[in-house]
C-alpha positions as CSV (number, residue, x, y, z in Angstrom):
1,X,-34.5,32.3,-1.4
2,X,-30.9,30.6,-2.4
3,X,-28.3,32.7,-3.0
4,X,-25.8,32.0,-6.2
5,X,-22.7,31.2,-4.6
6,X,-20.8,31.4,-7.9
7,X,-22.0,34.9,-7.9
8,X,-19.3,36.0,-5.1
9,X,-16.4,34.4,-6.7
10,X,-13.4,36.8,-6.9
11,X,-10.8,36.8,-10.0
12,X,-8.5,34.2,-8.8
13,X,-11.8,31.6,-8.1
14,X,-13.0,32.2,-11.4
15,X,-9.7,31.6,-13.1
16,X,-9.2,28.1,-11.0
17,X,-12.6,27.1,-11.9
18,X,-11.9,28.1,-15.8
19,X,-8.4,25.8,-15.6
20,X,-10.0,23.1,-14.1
21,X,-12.8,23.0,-16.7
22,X,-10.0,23.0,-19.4
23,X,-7.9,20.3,-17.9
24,X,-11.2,18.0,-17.6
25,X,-12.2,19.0,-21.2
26,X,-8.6,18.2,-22.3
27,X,-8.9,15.2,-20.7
28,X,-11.9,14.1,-22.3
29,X,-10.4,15.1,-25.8
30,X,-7.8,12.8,-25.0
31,X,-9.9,9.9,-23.8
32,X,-11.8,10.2,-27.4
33,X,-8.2,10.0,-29.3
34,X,-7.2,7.0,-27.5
35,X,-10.6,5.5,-28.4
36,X,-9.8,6.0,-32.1
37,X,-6.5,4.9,-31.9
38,X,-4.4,8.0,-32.1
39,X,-2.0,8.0,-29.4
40,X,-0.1,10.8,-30.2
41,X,-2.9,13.9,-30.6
42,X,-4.1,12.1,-27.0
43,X,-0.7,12.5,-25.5
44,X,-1.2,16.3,-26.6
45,X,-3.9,16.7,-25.3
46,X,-3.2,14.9,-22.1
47,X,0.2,17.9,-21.6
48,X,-2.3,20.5,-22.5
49,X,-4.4,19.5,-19.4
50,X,-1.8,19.3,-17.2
51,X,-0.6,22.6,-18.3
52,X,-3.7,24.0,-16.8
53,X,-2.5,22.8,-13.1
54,X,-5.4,20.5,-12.1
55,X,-5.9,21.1,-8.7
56,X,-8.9,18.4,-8.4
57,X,-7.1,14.5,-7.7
58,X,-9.1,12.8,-10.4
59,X,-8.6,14.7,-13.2
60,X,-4.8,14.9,-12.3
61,X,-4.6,11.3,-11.8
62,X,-6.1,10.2,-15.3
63,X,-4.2,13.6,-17.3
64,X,-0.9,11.8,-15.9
65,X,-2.3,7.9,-15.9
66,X,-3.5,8.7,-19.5
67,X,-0.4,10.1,-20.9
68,X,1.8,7.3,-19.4
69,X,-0.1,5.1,-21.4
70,X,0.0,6.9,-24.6
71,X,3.5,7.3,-23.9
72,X,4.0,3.9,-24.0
73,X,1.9,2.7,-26.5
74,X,4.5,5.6,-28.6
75,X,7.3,3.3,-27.1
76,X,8.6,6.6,-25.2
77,X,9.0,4.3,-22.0
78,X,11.4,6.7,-19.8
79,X,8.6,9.6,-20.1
80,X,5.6,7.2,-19.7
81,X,7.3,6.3,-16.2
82,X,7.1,9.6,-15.1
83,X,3.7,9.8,-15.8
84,X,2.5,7.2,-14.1
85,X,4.8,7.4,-11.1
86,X,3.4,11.0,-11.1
87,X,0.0,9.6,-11.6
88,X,0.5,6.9,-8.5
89,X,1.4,9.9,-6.1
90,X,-1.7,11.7,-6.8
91,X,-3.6,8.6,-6.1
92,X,-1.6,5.5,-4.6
93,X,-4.9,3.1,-4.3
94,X,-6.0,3.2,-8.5
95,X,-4.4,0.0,-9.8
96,X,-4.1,1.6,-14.0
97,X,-1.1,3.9,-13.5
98,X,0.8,1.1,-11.4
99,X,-0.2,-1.6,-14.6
100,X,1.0,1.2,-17.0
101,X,4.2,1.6,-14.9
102,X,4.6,-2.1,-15.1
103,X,4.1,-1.5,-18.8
104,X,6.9,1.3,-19.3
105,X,9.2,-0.6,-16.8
106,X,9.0,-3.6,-19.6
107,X,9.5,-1.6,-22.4
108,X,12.8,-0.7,-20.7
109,X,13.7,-4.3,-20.3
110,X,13.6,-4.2,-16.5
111,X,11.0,-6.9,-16.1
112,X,11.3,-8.0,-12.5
113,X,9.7,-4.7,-11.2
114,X,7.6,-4.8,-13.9
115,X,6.4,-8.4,-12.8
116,X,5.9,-6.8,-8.9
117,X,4.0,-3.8,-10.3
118,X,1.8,-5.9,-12.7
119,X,0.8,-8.2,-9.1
120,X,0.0,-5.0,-7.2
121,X,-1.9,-3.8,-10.3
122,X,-4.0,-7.0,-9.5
123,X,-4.4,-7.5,-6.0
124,X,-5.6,-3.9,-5.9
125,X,-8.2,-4.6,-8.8
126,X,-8.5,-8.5,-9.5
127,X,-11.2,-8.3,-12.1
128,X,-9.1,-6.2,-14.2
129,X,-7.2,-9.4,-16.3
130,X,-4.6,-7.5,-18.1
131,X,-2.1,-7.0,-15.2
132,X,-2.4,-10.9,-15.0
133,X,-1.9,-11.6,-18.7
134,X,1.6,-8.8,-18.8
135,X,2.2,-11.0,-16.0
136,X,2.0,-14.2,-18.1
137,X,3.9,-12.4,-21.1
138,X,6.8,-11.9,-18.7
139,X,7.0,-15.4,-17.3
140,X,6.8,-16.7,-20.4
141,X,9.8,-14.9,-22.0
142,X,12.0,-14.2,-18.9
143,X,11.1,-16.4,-16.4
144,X,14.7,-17.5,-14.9
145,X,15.5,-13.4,-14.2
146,X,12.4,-13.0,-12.7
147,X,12.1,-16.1,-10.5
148,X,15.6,-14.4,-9.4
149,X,14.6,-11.4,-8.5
150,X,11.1,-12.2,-6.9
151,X,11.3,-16.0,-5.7
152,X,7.6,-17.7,-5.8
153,X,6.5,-15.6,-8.5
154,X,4.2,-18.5,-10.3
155,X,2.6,-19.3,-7.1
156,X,1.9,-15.4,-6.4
157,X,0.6,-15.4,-10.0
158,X,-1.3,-18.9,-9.5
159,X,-3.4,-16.9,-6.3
160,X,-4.2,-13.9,-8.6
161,X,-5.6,-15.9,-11.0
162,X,-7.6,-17.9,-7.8
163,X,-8.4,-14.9,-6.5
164,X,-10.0,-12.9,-10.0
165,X,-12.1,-16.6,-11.0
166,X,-13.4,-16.4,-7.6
167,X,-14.2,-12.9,-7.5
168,X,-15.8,-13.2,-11.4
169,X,-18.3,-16.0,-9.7
């Protein structure tokens, strides 16, 4: 006979477990806001789920990965940074936090690091073709700062491409 291991949970288990649960259900309150457009109740919902202190890496990553890009899409660029830079500590091999960081570095007119975070964003998820088309968007309005900043930029962004067609065979 199995016992029920949740039975012998103490006070302080059963309260972690309950903030946990909250944080993922805030999370997936969120997700459905973004999904019909309303960027600001998501972004609430997103702080209420990292209110809870989220212990488990996943749900902390995409609470924080989230808001950044709520955040941005509310053109508050200086907070959506946080987020994701937050979000890219939890979990430094997801590719989304370090395109949304490219995203709020951009909105903030710094578009060389942007440029770098938008070909890391790739390399670490080619199939993924937005990093590559903020990529474009940059070239195509700043290229001469860029090109400055990170010489050989088109020919980095000329193997991204290479590399996602090859990997979409």
């Amino acid at each position: 006979m199995s016992q029920d291991i949740s039975a012998n949970k103490g006070p302080i288990e059963d309260r972690l477990t309950h903030r946990a649960k909250r944080a993922e259900c805030f999370l997936l309150l969120g997700v459905e806001c973004e999904n019909a457009d309303d960027h600001e109740t998501a972004a609430k919902l997103y702080r209420l789920g990292i209110e809870c202190g989220p212990t488990e890496n996943e749900t902390r990553y995409f609470l924080h990965n989230n808001l950044g890009y709520c955040l941005n899409r509310l053109r508050l660029h200086d907070e959506a940074e946080r987020m994701c830079l937050t979000a890219i500590r939890v979990d430094p091999r997801r590719y989304n936090a370090y395109k949304n960081l490219g995203l709020a570095l951009q909105g903030q007119g710094i578009y060389s690091e942007a440029a770098a975070l938008f070909l890391k964003a790739t390399s670490l998820y080619p199939p993924d073709p937005r990093s590559i088309g903020h990529l474009k968007e940059i070239l195509a309005s700043h290229r001469e700062e860029v090109e400055r900043e990170i010489p050989g930029i088109a020919d980095h962004l000329a193997v991204a491409i290479d590399v996602r067609q090859k990997q979409m065979q």
